[in-house]
N, C-alpha and C positions, 0 to 999 in steps of 0.2 A: 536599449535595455541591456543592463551587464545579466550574462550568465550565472545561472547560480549553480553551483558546484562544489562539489566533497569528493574527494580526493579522483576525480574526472568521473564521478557521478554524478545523474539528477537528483535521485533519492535513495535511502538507503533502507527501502524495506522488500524492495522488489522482488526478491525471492522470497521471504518470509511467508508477504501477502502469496504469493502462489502457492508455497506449502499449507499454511491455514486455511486456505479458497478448497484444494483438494483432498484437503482432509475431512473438511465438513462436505463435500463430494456437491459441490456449487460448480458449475460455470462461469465464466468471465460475466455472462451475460444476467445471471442469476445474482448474483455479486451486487452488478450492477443497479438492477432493480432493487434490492434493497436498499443499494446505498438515496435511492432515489427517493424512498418512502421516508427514510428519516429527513428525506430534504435536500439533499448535494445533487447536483448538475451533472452526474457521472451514465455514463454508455458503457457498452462492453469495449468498444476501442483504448477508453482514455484507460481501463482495466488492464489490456493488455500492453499500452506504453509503461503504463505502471510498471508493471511485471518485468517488461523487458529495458527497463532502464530509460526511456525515453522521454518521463514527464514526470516534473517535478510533484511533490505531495505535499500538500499544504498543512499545518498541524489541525487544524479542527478538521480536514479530509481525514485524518489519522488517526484522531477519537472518533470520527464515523466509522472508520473499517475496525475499530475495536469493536465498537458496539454492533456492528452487520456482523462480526467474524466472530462476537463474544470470546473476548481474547483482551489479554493489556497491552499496554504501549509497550511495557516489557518484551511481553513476546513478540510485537511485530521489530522493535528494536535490538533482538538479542544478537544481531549477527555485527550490527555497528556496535556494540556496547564488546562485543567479544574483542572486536578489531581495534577499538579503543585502547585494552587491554592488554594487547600482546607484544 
């Protein structure tokens, strides 16, 4: 199975989602659990590979942590949409 990667990323929200996760003052594990209520397969683990670069994010994973984090794709996108831009 080829890799999948952006510019030697897995995904490009990784820090976002940790900013939004600790500003609404959630847990990895808290996080988690909601993402589980709307339906997604997620732990606090797969939360903190997130976070730290290690697992890729699927787009409807992506409209889940909008809707868990009440946030748009905007915002968990602004930091790839910045680097886009520069």
């Amino acid at each position: 199975m080829a890799s999948v990667r952006y510019d030697g990323n897995k995904n490009v929200i990784g820090t976002r989602l940790r900013i939004l996760r600790k500003k609404l003052n959630l847990k990895q594990g808290e996080l988690a659990a909601k993402m589980q209520v709307l339906g997604f397969t997620m732990d606090q683990q797969a939360i903190s590979n997130i976070e730290r670069n290690r697992r890729v994010v699927t787009d409807f994973e992506l409209a889940g942590f909008c809707k868990a984090l009440r946030c748009s794709e905007t915002d968990l996108l602004q930091d790839f949409y910045k680097k886009l831009n520069d």
